[in-house]
MDTraj code that builds the backbone (N, CA, C; nanometers):
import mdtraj as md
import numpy as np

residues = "UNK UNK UNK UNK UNK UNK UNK UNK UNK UNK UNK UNK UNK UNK UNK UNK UNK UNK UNK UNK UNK UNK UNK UNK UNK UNK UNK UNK UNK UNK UNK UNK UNK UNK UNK UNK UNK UNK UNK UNK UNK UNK UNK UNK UNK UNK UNK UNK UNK UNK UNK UNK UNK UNK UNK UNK UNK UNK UNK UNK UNK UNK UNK UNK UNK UNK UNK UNK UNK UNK UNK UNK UNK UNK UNK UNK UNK UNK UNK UNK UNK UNK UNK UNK UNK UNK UNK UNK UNK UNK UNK UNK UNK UNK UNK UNK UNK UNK UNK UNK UNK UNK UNK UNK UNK UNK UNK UNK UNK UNK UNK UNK UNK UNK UNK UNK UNK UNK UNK UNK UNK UNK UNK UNK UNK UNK UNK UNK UNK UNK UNK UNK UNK UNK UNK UNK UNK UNK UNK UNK UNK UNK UNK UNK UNK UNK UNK UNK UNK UNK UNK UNK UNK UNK UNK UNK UNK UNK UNK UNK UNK UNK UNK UNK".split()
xyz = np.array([
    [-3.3111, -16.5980, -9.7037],
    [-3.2236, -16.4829, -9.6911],
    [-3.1382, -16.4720, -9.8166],
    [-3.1370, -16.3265, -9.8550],
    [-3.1205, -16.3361, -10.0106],
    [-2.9014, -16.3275, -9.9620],
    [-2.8299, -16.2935, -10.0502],
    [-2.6897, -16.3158, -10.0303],
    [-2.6347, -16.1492, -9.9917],
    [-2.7543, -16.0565, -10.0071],
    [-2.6544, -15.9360, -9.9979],
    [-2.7263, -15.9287, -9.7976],
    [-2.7810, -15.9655, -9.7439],
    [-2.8500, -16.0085, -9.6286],
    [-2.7385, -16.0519, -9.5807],
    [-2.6936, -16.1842, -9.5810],
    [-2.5663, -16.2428, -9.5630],
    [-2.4589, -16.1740, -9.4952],
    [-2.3934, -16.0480, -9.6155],
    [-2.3503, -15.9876, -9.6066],
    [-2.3502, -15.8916, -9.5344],
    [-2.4222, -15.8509, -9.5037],
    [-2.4565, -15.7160, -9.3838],
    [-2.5065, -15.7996, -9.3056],
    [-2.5112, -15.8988, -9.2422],
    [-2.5382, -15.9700, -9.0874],
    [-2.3927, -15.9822, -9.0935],
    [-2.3200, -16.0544, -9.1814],
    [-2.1587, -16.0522, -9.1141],
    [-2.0850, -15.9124, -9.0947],
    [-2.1307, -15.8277, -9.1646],
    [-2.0784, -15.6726, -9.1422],
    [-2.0874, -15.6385, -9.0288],
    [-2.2037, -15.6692, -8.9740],
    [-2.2803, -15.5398, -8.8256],
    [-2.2074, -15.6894, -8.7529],
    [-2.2113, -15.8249, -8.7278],
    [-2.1419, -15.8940, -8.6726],
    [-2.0088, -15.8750, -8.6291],
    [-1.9280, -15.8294, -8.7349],
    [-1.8014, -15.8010, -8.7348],
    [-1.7646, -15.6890, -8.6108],
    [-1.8760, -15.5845, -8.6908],
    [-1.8464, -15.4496, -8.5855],
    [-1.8997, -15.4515, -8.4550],
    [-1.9938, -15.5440, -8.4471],
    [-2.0712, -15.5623, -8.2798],
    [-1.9150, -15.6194, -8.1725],
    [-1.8562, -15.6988, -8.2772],
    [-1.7619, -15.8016, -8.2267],
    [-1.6243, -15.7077, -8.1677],
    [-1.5861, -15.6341, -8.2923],
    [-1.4675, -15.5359, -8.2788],
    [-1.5373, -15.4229, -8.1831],
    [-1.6230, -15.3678, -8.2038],
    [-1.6776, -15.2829, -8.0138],
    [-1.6786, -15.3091, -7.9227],
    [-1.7099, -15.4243, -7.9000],
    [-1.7011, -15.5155, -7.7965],
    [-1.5599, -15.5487, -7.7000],
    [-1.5003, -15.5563, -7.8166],
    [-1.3164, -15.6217, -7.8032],
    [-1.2288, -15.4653, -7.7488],
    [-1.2823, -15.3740, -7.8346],
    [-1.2425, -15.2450, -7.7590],
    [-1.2869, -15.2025, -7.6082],
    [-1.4010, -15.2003, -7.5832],
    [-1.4627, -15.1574, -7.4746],
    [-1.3967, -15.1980, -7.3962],
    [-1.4029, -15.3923, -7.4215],
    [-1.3187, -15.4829, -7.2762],
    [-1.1540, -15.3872, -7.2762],
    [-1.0949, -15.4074, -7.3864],
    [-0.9792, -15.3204, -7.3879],
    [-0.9251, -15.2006, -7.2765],
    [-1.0580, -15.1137, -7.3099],
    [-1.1023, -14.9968, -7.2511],
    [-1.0680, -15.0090, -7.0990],
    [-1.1506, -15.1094, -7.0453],
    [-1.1869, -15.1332, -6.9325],
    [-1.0933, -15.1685, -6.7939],
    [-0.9952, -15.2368, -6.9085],
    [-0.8851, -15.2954, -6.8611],
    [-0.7942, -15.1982, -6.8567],
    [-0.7276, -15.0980, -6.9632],
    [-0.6692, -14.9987, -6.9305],
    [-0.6899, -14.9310, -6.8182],
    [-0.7924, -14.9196, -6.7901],
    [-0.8645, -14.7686, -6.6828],
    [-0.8152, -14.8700, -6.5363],
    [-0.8278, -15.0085, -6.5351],
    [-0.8648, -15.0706, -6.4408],
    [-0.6847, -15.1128, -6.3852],
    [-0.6301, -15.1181, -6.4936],
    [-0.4964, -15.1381, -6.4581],
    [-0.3420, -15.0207, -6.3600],
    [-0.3970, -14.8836, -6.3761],
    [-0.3157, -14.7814, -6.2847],
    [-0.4166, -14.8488, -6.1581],
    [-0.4878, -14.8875, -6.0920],
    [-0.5722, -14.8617, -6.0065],
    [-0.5131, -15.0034, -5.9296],
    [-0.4802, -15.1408, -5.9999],
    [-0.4010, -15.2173, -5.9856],
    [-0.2625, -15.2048, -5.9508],
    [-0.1604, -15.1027, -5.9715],
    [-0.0538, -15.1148, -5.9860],
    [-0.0548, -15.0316, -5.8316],
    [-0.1318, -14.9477, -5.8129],
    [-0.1047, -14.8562, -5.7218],
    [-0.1490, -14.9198, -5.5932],
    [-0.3013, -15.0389, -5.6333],
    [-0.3177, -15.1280, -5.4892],
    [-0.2115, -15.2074, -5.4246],
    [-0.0984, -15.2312, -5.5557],
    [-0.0137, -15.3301, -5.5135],
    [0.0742, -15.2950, -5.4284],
    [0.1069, -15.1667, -5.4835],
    [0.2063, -15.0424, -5.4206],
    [0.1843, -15.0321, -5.2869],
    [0.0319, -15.0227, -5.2773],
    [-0.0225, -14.9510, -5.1034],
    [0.0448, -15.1196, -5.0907],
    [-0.0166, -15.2366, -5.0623],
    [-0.0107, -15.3149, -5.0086],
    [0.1583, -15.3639, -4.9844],
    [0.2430, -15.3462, -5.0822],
    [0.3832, -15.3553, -5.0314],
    [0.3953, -15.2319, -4.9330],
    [0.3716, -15.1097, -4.9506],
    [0.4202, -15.0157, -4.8585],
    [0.3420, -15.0303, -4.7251],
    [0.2312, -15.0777, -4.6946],
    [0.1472, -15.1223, -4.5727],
    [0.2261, -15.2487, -4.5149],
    [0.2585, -15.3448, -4.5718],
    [0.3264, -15.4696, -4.4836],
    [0.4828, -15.4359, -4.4660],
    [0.5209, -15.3318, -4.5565],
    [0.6856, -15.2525, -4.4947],
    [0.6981, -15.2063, -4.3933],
    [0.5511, -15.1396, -4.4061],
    [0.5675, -15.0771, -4.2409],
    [0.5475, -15.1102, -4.1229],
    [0.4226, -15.2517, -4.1398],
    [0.4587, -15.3514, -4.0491],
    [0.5444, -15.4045, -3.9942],
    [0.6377, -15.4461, -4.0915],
    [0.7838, -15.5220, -4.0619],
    [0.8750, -15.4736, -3.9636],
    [0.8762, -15.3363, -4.0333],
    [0.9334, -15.2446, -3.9380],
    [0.8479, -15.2063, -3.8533],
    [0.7355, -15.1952, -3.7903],
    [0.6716, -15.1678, -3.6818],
    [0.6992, -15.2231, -3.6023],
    [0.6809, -15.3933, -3.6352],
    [0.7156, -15.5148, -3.5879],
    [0.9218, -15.5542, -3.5192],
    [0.9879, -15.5062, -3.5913],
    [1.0876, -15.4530, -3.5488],
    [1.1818, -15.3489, -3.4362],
    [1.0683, -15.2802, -3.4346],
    [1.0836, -15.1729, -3.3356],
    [1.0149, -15.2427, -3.2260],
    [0.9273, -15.2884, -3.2213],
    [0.8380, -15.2912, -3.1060],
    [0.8088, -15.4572, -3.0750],
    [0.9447, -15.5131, -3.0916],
    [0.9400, -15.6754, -3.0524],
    [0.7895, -15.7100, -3.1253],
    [0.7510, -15.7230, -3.2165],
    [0.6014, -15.7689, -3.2704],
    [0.5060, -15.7361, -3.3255],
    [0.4211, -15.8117, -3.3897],
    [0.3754, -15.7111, -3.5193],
    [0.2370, -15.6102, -3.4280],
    [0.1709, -15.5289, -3.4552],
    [0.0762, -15.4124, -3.4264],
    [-0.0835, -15.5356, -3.3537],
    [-0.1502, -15.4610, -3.2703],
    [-0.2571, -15.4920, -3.2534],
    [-0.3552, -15.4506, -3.3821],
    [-0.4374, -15.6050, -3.3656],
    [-0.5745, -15.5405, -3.4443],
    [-0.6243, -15.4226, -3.4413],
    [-0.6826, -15.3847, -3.3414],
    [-0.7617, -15.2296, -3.3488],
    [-0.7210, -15.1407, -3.3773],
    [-0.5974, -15.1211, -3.3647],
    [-0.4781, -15.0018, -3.3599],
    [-0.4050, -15.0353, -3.5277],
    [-0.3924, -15.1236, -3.5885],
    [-0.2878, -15.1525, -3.6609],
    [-0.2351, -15.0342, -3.7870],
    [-0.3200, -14.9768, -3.8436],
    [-0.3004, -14.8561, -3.9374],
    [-0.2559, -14.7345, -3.8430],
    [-0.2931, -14.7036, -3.7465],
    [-0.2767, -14.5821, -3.6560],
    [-0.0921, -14.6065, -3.5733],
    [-0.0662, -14.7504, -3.6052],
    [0.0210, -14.7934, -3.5077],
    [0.1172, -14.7990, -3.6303],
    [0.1252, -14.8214, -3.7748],
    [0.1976, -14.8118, -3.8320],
    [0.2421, -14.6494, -3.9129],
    [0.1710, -14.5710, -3.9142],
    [0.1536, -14.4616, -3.9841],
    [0.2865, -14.3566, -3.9316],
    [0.3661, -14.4107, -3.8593],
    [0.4658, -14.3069, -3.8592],
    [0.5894, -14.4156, -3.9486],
    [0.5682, -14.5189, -3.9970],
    [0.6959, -14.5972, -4.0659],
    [0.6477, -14.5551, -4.2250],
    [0.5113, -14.4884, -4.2350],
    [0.4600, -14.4427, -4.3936],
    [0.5728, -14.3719, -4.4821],
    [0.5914, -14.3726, -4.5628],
    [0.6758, -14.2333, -4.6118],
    [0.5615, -14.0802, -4.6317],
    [0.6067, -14.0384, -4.6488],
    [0.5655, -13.9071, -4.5883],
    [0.4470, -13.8733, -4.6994],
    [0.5553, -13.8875, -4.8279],
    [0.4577, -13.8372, -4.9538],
    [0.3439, -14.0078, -5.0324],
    [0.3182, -14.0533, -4.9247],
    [0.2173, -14.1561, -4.9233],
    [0.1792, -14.1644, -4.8425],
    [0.2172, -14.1470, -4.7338],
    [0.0966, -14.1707, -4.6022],
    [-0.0457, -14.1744, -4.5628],
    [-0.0782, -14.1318, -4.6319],
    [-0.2518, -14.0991, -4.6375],
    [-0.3159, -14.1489, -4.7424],
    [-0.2232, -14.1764, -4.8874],
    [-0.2147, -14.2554, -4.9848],
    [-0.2261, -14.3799, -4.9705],
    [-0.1136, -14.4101, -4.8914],
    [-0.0809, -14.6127, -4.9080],
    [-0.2008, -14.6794, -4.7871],
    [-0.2953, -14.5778, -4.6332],
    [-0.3991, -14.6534, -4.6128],
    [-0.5279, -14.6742, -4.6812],
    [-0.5248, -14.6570, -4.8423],
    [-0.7099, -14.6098, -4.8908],
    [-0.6195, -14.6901, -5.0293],
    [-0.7192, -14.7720, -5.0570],
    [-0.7733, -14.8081, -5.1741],
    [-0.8015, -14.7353, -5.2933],
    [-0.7169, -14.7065, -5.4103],
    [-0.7509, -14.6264, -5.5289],
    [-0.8761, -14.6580, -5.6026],
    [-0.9460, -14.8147, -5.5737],
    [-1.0781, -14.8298, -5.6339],
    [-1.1776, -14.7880, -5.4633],
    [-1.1623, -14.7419, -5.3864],
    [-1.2096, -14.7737, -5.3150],
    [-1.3416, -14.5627, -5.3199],
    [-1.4011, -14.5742, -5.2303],
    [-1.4406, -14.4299, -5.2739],
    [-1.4312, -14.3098, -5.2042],
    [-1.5075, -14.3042, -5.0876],
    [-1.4574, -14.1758, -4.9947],
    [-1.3558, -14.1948, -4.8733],
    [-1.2506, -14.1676, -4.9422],
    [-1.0924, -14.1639, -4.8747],
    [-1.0748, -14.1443, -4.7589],
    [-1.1372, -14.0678, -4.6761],
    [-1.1555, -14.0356, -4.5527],
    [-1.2272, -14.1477, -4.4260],
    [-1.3376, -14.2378, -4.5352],
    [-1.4099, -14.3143, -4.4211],
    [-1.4011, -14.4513, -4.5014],
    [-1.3297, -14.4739, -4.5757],
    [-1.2904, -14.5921, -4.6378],
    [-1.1985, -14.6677, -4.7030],
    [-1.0948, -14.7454, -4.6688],
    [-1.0074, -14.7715, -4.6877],
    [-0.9726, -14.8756, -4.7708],
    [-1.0079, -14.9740, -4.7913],
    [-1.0296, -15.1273, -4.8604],
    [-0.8578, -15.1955, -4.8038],
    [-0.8674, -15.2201, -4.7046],
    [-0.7428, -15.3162, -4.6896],
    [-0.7554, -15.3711, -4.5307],
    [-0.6550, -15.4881, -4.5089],
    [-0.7186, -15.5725, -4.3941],
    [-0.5852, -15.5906, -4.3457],
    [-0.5911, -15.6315, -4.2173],
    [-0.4822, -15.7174, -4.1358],
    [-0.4545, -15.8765, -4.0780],
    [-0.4071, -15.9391, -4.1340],
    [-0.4608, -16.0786, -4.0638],
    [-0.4434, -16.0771, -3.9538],
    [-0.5937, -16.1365, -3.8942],
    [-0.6110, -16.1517, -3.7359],
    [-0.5063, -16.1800, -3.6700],
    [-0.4724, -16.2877, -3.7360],
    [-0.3420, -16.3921, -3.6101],
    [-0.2219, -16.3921, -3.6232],
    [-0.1646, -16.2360, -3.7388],
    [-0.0219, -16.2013, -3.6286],
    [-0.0323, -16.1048, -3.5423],
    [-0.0979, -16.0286, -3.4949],
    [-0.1600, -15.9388, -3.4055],
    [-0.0419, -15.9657, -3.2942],
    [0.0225, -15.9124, -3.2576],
    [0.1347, -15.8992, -3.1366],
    [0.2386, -16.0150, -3.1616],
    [0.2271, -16.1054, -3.2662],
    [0.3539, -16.2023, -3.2593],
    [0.4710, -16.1409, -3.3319],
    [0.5595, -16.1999, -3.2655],
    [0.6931, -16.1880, -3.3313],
    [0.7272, -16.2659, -3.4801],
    [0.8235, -16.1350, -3.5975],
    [0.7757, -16.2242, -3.6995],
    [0.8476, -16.3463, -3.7205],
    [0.9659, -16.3714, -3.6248],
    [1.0442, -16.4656, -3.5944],
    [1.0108, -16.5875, -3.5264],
    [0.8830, -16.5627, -3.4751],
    [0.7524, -16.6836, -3.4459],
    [0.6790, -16.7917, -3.5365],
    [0.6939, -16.6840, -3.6904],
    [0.5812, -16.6925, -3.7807],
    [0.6792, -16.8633, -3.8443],
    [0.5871, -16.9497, -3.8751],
    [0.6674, -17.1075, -3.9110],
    [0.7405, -17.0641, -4.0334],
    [0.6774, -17.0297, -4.1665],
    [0.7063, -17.0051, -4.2861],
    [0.6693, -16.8195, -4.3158],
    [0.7201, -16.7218, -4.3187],
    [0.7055, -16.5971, -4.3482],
    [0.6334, -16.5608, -4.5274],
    [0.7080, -16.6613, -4.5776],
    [0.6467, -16.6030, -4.6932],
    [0.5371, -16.6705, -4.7465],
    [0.4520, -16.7550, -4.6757],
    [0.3292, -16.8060, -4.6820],
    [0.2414, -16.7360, -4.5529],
    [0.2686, -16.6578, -4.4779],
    [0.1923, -16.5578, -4.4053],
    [0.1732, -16.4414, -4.3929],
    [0.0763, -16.4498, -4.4673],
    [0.0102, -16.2785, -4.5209],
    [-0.0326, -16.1589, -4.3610],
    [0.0257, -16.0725, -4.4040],
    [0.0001, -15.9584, -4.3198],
    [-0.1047, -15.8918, -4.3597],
    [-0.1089, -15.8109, -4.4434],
    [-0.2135, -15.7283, -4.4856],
    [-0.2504, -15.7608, -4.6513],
    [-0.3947, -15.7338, -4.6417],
    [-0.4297, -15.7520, -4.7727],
    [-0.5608, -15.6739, -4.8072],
    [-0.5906, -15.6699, -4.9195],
    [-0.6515, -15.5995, -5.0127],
    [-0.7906, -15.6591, -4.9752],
    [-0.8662, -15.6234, -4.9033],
    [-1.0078, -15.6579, -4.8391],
    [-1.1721, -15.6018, -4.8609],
    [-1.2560, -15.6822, -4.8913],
    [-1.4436, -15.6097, -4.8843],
    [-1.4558, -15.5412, -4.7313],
    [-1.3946, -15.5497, -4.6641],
    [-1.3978, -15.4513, -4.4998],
    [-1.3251, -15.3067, -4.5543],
    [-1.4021, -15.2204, -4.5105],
    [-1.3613, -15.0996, -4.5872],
    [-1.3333, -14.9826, -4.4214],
    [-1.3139, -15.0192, -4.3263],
    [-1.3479, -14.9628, -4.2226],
    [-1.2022, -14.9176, -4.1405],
    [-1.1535, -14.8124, -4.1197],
    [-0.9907, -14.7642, -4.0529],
    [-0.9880, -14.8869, -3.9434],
    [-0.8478, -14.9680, -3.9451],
    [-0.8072, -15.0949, -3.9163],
    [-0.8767, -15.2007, -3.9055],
    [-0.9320, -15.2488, -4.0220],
    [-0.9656, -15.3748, -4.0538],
    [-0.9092, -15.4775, -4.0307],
    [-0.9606, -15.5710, -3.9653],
    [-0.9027, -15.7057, -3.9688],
    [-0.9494, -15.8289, -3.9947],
    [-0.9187, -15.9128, -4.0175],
    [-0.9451, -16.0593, -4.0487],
    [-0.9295, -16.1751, -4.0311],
    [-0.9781, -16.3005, -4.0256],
    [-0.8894, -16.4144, -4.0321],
    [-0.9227, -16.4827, -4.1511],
    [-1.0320, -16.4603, -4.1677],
    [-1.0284, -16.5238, -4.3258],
    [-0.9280, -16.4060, -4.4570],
    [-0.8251, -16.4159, -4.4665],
    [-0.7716, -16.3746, -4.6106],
    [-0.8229, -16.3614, -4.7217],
    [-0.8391, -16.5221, -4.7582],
    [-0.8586, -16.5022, -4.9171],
    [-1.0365, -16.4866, -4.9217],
    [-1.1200, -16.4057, -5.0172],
    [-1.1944, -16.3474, -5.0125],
    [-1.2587, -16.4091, -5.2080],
    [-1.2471, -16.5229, -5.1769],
    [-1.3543, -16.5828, -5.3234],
    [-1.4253, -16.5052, -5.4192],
    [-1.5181, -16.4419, -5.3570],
    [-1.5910, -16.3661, -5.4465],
    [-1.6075, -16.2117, -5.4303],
    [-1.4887, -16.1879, -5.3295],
    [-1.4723, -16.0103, -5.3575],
    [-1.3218, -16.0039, -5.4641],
    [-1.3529, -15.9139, -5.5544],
    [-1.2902, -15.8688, -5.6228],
    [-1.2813, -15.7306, -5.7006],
    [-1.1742, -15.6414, -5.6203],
    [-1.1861, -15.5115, -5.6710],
    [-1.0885, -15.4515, -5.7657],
    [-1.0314, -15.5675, -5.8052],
    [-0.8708, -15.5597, -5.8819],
    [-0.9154, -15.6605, -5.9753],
    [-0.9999, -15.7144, -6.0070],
    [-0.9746, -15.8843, -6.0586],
    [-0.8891, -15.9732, -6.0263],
    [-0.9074, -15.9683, -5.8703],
    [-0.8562, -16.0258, -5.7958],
    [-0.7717, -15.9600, -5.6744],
    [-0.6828, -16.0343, -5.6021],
    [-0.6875, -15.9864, -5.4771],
    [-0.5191, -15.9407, -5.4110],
    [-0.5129, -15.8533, -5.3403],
    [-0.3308, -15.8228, -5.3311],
    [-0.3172, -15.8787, -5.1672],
    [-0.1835, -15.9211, -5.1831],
    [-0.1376, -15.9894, -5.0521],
    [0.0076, -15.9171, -5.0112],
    [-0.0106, -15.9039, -4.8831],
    [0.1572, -15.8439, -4.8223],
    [0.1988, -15.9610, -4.7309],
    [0.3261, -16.0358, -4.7922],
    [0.3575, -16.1411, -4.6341],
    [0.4266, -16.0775, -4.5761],
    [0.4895, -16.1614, -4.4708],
    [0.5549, -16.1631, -4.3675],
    [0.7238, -16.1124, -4.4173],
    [0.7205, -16.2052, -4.5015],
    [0.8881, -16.2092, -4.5614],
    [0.8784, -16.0837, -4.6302],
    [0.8005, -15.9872, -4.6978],
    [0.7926, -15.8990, -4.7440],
    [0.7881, -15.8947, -4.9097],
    [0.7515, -16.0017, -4.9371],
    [0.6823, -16.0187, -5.1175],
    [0.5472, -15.9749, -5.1264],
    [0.4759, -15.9356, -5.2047],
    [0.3541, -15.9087, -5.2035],
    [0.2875, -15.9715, -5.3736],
    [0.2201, -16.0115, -5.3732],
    [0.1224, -16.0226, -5.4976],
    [0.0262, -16.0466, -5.5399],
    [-0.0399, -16.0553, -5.6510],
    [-0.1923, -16.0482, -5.6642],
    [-0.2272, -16.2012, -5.7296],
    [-0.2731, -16.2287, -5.5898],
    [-0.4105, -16.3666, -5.6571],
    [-0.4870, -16.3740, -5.7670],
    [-0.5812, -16.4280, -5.8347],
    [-0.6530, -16.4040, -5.9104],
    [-0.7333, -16.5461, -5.9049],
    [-0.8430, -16.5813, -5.8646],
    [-0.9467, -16.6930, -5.8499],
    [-0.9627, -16.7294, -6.0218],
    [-0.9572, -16.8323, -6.0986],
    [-0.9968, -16.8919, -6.2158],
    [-1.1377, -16.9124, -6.1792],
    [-1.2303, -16.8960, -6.3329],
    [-1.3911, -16.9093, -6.2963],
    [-1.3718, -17.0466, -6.2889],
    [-1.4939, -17.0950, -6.2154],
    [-1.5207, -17.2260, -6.1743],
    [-1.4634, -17.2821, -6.0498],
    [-1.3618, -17.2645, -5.9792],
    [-1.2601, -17.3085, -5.8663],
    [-1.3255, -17.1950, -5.7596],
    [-1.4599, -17.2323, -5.7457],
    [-1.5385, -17.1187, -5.6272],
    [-1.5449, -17.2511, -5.5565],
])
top = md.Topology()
chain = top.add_chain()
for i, resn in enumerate(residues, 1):
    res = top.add_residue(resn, chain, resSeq=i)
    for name in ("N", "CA", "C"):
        top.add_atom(name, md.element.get_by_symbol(name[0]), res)
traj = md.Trajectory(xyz[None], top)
């Protein structure tokens, strides 16, 4: 390989490299409003729990739980904060879950509140989802995953590769 060869493999190298570095860039921008706003639903979904849970001596039944919270929504989110912004047809799909096992308890039951997740950011896409498994390994629609507790903090997990 003669030296001007050299040279133009590190050129088109360079630029394969810097396209590359943009795109991911790219990707992440687009991917980040879509993040901020899951986080949003998921604090405003376990608010309204709290207070559901408040009113009504205990937190919502499984089957019912979105239908049972939807009058504590605010008004100009309501239909907003149950659907998933990555998620796709708004009407028959929601992307978010309830943990199975506070289902009618009091949150004054719960041992530790801010290690017990209420609702979270879920692969069940179906109007009141529920769960008992939470954390969700290899679904990821955020790069990673949003949590609402009990105590009313919410935040996003994120699995490191390899720790599957």
């Amino acid at each position: 390989m003669t030296k001007k060869n050299y040279v133009f493999t590190g050129i088109a190298l360079a630029v394969l490299l810097v396209t590359y570095g943009a795109i991911q860039r790219l990707i992440h921008i687009r991917e980040e409003p879509f993040q901020r706003t899951c986080l949003a639903n998921v604090y405003t979904l376990s608010h309204s729990m709290l207070l559901y849970s408040s009113d009504n001596d205990g937190f919502p039944a499984t089957e019912s739980w979105m239908d049972d919270i939807f009058q504590y929504l605010e008004p100009t989110s309501s239909l907003g904060a149950l659907h998933c912004p990555a998620v796709g047809d708004a009407e028959k799909e929601f992307g978010y879950a309830m943990h199975i096992t506070i289902s009618g308890r009091k949150p004054s039951s719960l041992p530790d509140p801010s290690f017990e997740p209420i609702v979270f950011d879920s692969s069940l896409l179906s109007r009141n989802a529920a769960s008992e498994q939470v954390l969700e390994p290899r679904f990821s629609r955020h790069g990673g995953q949003m949590f609402g507790y009990a105590d009313g903090h919410v935040t996003r997990f994120t699995l490191r590769k390899g720790s599957e």
